[in-house]
N, C-alpha and C positions, 0 to 999 in steps of 0.2 A: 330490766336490770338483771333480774335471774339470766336470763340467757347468755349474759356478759358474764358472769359471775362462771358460769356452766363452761363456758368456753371456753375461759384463760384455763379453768380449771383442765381442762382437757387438752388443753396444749401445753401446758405443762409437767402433767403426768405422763403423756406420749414424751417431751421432751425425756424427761427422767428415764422412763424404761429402755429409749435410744441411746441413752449411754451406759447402760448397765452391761457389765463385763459377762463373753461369754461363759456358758459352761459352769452356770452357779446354779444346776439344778439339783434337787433332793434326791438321797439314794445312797447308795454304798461309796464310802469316801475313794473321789475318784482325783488323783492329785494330778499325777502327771503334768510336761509342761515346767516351766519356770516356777517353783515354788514360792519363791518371792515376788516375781512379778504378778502371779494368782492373789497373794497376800494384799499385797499395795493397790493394787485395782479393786480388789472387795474393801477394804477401808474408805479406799476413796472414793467411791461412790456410796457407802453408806453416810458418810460426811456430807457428799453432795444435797444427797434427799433430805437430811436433818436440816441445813441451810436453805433447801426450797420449799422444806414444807412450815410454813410461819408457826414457830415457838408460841405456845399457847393456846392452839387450835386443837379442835378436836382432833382434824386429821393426826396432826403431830403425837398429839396424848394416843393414839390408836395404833400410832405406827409404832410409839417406845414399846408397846406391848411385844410384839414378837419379838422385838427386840431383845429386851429381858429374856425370855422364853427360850431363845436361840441356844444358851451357854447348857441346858439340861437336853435340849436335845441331842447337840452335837457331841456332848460328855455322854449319852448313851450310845449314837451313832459308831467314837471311835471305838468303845469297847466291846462293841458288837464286829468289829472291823478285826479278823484272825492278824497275829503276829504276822506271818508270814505276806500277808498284801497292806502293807502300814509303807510307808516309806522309808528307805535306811540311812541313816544319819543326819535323820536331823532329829534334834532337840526331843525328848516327847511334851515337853512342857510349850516347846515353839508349835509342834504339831498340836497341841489342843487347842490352844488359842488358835489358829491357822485355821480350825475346824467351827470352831466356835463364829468367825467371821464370817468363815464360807457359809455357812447357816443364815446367820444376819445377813449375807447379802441374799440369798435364798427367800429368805422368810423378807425383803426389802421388795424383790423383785415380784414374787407372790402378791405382798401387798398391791404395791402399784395396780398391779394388772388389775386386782378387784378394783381399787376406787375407781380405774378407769372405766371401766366396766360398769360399776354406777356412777361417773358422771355422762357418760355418754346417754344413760336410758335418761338422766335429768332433762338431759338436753333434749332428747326426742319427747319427754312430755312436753317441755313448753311449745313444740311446735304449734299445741291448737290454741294456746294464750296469744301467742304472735300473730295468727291467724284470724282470731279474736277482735284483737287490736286494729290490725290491717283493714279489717270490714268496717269497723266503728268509724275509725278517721276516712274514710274512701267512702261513706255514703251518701255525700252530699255533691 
């Protein structure tokens, strides 16, 4: 049953991280590109993974963490980001929220990758249970 459990889990999380938009990696606010459509792509996949990851689970409670976390980062991030490389005209209040997301999908995308990362090693331990199993029923 683990193994099933380990599996879906891992096709699912791969599923997730193959739709994660690119270019949402941490670093010096790098906008460039459609401003909007950057914006609507990182919401929507953060929407996405809150919907596949089940309400109530640990995973979920683990993943709201960075989540929360995201708005203090990215509020240090743009003020560390000089006037002169900020982008001009838009909003600075659309630009922090903007920043704030971009993080959230950052700190979304991060996620993933660890629990995939531990569900894959789950899944290489049960290999010697399976194995286990497989002897037991095939001795006679």
């Amino acid at each position: 049953m683990h193994f099933v459990v380990y599996q879906s889990t891992l096709l699912m999380l791969d599923d997730l991280l193959n739709s994660a938009p690119e270019g949402m990696e941490y670093g010096p606010l790098q906008l460039g590109g459609d401003f909007a459509l950057k914006d609507a792509q990182a919401k929507e996949f953060i929407g996405l993974v809150r919907r596949k990851l089940d309400p109530g689970s640990w995973r979920r409670e683990n993943f709201e963490n960075p989540m929360r976390n995201a708005e203090g980062s990215a509020e240090y991030e743009l003020e560390q980001t000089p006037m002169e490389q900020r982008p001009t005209g838009i909003d600075t209040l659309a630009l922090r929220k903007w920043v704030i997301v971009h993080r959230q999908c950052a700190n979304a995308i991060a996620f993933l990758k660890r629990e995939k990362k531990e569900a894959e090693e789950n899944l290489r331990n049960q290999r010697f249970n399976l194995l286990q199993r497989y002897i037991e029923q095939n001795k006679s």
